[in-house]
C-alpha positions as CSV (number, residue, x, y, z in Angstrom):
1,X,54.2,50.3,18.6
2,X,51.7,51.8,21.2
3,X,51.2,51.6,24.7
4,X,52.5,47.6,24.8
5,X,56.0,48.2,23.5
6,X,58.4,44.9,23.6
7,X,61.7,47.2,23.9
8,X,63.9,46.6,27.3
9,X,66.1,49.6,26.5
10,X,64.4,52.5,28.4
11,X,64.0,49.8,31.5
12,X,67.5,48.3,31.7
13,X,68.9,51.9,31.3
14,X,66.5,53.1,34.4
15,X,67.6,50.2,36.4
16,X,71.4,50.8,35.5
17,X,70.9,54.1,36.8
18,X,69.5,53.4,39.9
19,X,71.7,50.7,41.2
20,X,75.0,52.7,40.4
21,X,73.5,55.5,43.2
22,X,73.6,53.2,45.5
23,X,76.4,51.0,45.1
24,X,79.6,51.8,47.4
25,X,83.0,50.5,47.4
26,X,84.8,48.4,50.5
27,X,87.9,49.0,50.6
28,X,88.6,46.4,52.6
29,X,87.2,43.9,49.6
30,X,88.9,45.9,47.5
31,X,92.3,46.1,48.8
32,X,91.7,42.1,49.0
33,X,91.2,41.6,45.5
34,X,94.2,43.3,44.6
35,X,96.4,41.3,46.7
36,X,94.8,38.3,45.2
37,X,95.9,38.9,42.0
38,X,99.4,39.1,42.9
39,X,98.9,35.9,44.0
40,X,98.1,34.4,41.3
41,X,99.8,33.0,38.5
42,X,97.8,33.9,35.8
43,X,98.1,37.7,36.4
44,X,100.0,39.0,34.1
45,X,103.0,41.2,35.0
46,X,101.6,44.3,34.0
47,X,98.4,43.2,36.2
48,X,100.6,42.9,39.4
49,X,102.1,46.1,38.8
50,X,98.8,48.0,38.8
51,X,97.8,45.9,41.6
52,X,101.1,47.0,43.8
53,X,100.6,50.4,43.0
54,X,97.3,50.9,43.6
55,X,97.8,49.2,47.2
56,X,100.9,51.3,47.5
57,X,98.1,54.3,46.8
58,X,95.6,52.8,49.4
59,X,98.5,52.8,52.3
60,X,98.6,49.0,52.3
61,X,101.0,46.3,51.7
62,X,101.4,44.3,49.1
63,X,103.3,41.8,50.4
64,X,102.8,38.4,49.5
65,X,104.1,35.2,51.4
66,X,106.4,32.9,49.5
67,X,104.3,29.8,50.2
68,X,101.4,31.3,49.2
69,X,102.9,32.0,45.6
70,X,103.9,28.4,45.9
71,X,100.7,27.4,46.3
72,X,99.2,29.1,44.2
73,X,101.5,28.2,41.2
74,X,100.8,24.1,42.2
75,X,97.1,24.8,42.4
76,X,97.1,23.8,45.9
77,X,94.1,25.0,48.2
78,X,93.7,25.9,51.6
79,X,90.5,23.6,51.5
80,X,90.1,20.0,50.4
81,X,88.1,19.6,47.0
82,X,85.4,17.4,49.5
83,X,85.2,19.6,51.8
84,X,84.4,22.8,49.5
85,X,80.4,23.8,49.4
């Protein structure tokens, strides 16, 4: 092979590496997500449960409004399709 090798391994690897140093969690995002999911209605129950306990763990809610599950469950959006970017 030589000095020109074609393999990606040892660079991806490096690269994997370095990001994962950096790379921090907000909990804010995170706690977001997770009350997302309840939301929707193609999380599976075992999803939400996971979802409600590990906001229960964080010290939040995980209350959901009843619209909102409504909404969800038509498809409805907050924002018109033509006004969406």
């Amino acid at each position: 092979m030589g000095f020109f090798s074609t393999s990606k391994t040892s660079h991806t690897s490096a690269r994997r590496g370095h990001r994962s140093i950096f790379h921090r969690v907000d909990k804010d995002r995170r706690a977001g997500g997770l009350k997302a999911s309840l939301a929707n209605p193609n999380t599976t129950s075992r999803g939400r449960k996971n979802a409600k306990s590990e906001l229960h763990a964080m010290g939040r809610s995980a209350h959901v409004p009843f619209m909102t599950k409504v909404r969800r469950s038509l498809g409805m959006r907050s924002t018109p399709r033509r006004k969406r970017v």
